[in-house]
C-alpha positions in Angstrom: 161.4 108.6 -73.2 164.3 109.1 -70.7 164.6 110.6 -67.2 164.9 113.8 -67.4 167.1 116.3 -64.8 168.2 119.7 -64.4 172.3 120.5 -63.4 174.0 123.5 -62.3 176.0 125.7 -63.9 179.7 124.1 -63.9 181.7 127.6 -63.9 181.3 128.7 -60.4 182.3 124.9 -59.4 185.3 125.3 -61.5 186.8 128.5 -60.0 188.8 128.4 -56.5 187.2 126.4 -53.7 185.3 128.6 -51.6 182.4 126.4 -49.7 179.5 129.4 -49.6 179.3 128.4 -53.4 177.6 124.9 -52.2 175.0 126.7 -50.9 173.6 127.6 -54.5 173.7 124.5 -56.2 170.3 123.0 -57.2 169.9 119.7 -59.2 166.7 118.7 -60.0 165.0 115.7 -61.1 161.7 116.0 -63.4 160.7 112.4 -63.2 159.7 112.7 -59.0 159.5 116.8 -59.2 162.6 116.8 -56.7 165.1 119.5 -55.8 168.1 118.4 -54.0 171.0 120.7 -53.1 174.7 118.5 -54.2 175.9 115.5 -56.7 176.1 113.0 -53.5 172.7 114.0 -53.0 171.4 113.2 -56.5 173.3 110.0 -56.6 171.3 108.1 -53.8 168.2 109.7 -55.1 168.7 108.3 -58.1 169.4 104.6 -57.1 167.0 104.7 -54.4 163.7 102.8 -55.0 161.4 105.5 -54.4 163.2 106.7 -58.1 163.5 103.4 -59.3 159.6 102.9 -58.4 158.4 106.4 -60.2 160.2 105.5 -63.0 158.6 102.3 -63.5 154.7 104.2 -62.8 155.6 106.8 -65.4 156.9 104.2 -68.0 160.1 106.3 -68.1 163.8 104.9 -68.8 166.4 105.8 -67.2 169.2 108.3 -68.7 171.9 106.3 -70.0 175.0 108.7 -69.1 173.1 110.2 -65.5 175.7 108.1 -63.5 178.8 109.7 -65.6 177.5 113.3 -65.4 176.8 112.8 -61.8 180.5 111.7 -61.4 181.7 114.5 -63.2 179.8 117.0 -60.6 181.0 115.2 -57.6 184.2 115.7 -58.4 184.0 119.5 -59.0 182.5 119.4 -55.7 184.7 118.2 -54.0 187.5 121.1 -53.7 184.9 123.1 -52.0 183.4 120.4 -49.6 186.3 119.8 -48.4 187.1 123.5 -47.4 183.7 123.8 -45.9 185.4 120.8 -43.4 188.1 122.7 -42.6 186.2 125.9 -41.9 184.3 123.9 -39.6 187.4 122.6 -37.9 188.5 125.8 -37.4 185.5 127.4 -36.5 184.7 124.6 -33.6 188.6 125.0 -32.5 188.0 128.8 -32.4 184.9 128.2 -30.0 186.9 125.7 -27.8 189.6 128.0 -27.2 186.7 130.7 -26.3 185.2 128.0 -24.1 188.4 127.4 -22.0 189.4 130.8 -22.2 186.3 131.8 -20.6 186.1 129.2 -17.8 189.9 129.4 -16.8 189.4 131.7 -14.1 186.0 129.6 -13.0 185.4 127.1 -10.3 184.0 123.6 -10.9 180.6 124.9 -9.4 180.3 127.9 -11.7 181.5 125.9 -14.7 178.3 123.3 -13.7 175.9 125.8 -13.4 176.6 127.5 -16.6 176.2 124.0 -17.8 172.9 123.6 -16.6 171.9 127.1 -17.9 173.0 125.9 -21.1 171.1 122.6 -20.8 167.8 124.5 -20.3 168.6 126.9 -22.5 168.6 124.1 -25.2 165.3 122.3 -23.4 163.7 125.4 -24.1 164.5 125.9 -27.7 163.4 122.1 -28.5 160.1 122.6 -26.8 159.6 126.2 -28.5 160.3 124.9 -32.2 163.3 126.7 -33.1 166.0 123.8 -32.8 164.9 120.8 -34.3 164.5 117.8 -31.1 167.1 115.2 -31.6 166.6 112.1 -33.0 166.0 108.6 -30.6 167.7 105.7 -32.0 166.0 102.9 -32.2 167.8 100.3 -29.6 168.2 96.6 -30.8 167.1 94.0 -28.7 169.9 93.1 -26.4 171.1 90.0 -26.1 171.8 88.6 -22.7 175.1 86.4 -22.1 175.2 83.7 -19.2 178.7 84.9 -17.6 179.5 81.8 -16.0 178.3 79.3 -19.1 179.1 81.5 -21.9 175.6 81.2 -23.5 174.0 83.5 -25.5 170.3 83.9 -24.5 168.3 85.4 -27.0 164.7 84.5 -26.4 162.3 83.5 -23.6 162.7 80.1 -24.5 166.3 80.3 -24.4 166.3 81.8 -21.0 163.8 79.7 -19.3 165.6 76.3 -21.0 169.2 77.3 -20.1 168.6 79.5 -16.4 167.2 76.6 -14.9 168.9 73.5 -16.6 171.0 71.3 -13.8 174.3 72.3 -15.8 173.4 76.0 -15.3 173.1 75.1 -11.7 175.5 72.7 -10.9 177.9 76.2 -12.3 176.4 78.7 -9.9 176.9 76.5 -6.9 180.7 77.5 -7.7 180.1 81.0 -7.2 178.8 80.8 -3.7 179.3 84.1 -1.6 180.5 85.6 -5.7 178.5 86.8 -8.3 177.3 84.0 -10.8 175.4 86.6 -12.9 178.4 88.7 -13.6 180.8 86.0 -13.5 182.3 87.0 -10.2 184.1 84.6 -7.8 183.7 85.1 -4.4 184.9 86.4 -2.4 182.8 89.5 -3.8 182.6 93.1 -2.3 179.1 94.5 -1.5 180.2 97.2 -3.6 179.8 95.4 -6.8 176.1 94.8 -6.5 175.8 98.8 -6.4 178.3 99.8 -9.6 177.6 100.3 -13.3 178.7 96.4 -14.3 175.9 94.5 -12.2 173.2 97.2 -12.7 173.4 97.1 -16.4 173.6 93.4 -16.0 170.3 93.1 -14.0 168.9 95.9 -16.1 168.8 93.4 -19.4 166.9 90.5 -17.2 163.8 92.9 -17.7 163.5 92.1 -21.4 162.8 88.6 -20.1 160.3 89.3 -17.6 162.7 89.8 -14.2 163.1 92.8 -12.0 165.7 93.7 -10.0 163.8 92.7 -6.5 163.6 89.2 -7.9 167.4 88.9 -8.2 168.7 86.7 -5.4 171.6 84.9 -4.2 169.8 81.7 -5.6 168.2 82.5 -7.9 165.0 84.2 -9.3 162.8 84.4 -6.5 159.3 83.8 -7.2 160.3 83.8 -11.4 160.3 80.2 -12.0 159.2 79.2 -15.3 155.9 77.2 -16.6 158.1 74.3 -16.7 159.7 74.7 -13.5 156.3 74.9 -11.6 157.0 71.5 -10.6 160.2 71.5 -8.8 162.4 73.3 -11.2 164.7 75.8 -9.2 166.6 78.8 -10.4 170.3 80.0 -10.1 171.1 83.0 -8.4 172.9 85.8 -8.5 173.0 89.1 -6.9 173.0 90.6 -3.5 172.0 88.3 -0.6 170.2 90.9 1.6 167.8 91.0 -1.5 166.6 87.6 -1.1 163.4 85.9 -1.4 161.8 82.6 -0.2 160.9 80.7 -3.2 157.3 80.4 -3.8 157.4 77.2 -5.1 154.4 74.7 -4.6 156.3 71.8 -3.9 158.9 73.0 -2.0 156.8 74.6 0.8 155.3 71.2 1.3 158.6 70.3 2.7 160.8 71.0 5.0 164.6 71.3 5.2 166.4 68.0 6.5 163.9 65.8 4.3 165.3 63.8 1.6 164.2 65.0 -1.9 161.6 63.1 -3.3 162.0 60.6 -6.4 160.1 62.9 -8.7 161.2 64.7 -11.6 162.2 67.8 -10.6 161.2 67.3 -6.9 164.6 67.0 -5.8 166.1 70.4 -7.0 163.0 71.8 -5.4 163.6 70.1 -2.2 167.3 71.5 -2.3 166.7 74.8 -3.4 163.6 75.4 -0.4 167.0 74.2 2.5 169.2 76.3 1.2 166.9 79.2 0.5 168.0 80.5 4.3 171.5 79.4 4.1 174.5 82.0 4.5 176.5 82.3 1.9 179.2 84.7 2.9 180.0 82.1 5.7 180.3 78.9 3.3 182.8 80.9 1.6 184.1 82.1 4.5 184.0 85.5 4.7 180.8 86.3 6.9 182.0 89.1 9.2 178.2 88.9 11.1 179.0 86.6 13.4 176.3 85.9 15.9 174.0 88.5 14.1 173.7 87.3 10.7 169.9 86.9 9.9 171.1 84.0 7.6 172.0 80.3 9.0 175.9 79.8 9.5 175.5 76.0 8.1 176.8 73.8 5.3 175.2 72.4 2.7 178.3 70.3 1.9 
C-alpha cells in the first residue's frame, strides 16, 4: 500500500496568472490527515520526518511518482506566485507614497506622535488577540573577542584562563589612559565609555559573570577568579572614575612600595594593589586635573 494524496484541479492553474486563484488550492495528504494550501507546501511536508515517521507507524510506502507530480504543480504555480509579489510591491509602494504624501506638510514632532499612536495602536491589538504577537528569536550565545589579543573566549574557563594570564596583562599595560577592552589606544575620549561600541562591549561580559560597575581601569574589580584568589590580578578596561579597590586577600596585606613577594602569583597581586590608585590619564599624559585629580599623579615606570 502507497501514500495516498489528494491534488487540485490543474485547469484554473493553467489559465492566466491571477494570484486570488492560490487562495483555493488544497492538497491533501491521507497518510497524516493534512491539508496544506500550495505545491511548496506539500513538498517539505512530504520529506519532513513527521511524514517520514507516519509512514513508517502505518506501514505505508511511499508514492513512487509524489515528487514528479509535485514538480509538475509547482511549476503551474508559479505564474501566479509571482504576480501575487508584484501586487504586493505595488500595493506597499502605493502605501508609501500615501505615507509621504500625508506627512509632507508635517513637522518632525507631529510625524513622532503619530508614530507613537501607531505603536500603541499595534500594542493594543497584540494584547487584545486580533494580530498575532511577533515572534522572539532565539539569540545565540555570544562569543566574546579579546580586542587587544585577538582571542576568542567562548566559555568561563576560557575567560578566567586568558583575562588573567601575564600575556593578557603584560598587553593591557599598553593601553594605559586607552581602552584595552575595546582595543583603544590612549589617548581615549571620555566619550567613548558612554557610546554604543563600549556598552555593547561591556554588555557581553555579563554572560560571564561581570557587570558593568565591576569594569575598571585595571581590571575586574572584586571579579577575580577561583584561581586568582591567590594573587592573580585582572586587566582592566573601561572608565577610570568607575574604579574599584581590588578585594584581594593578599594584596590588602601589603602595602604599596613593598617588593612583591616570591610566591606564585604574589607578585602580580602586590603590583596590581600599587597601582590600584595610580592616574592613568597622567602616565599617558593627558590628565587635565591637575592638583585635583582624586587619583595619584605617579609612575609606575
Amino acid at each position: 500500500m502507497t501514500a495516498q494524496y489528494v491534488f487540485p484541479d490543474t485547469k484554473p492553474l493553467e489559465s492566466e496568472p491571477d494570484y486570488k486563484k492560490l487562495s483555493s488550492l488544497e492538497y491533501v495528504c491521507k497518510t497524516c490527515d493534512v491539508k496544506l494550501n500550495g505545491a511548496d507546501t506539500l513538498k517539505s511536508h512530504v520529506s519532513g520526518t513527521k511524514h517520514q515517521k507516519k509512514l513508517q507507524e502505518s506501514g505505508v510506502s511511499e508514492n513512487t511518482g509524489i515528487e514528479a507530480k509535485i514538480a509538475k504543480y509547482c511549476a503551474l504555480e508559479t505564474p501566479h506566485r509571482e504576480m501575487r509579489k508584484e501586487a504586493m510591491k505595488a500595493k506597499n509602494k502605493e502605501r508609501v507614497a500615501k505615507l509621504k504624501e500625508a506627512q509632507a506638510g508635517m513637522t518632525k514632532e507631529e510625524i513622532k506622535a503619530q508614530e507613537k499612536v501607531w505603536r500603541e495602536k499595534r500594542k493594543k491589538m497584540i494584547e487584545d488577540g486580533t494580530l498575532p504577537a511577533p515572534k522572539k528569536k532565539k539569540m545565540a550565545p555570544v562569543a566574546l573577542t579579546c580586542a587587544i589579543c585577538q582571542v576568542e573566549i567562548r566559555s568561563q574557563h576560557e575567560f578566567d584562563s586568558h583575562f588573567w594570564s601575564n600575556g593578557h596583562l603584560r598587553n593591557v599595560q599598553q593601553y594605559c589612559g586607552g581602552c584595552w577592552l575595546c582595543g583603544v589606544v590612549p589617548p581615549c575620549h571620555d566619550s567613548h565609555f558612554e557610546g554604543a561600541r563600549h556598552t555593547k562591549t561591556v554588555a557581553r561580559l555579563e554572560q560571564f559573570g561581570i557587570t558593568a560597575d565591576q569594569v575598571g581601569e585595571l581590571g575586574f574589580n572584586g571579579a577575580a577568579p577561583a584561581k586568582a584568589a591567590n594573587g592573580g590580578g585582572g586587566g582592566g578596561g573601561g572608565k577610570q572614575g568607575g574604579q574599584v579597590k581590588q578585594e584581594n586577600p593578599n594584596a590588602a596585606k601589603k602595602t604599596p612600595g613593598v617588593q612583591p613577594g616570591s610566591g606564585k602569583g604574589k607578585g602580580k597581586a602586590n603590583m596590581m594593589g600599587m597601582l590600584d590608585n595610580i592616574c592613568w590619564n597622567f602616565v599617558a599624559g593627558t590628565c587635565a586635573r591637575g592638583d585635583q585629580c582624586k587619583w595619584t599623579h605617579i609612575s609606575p615606570y
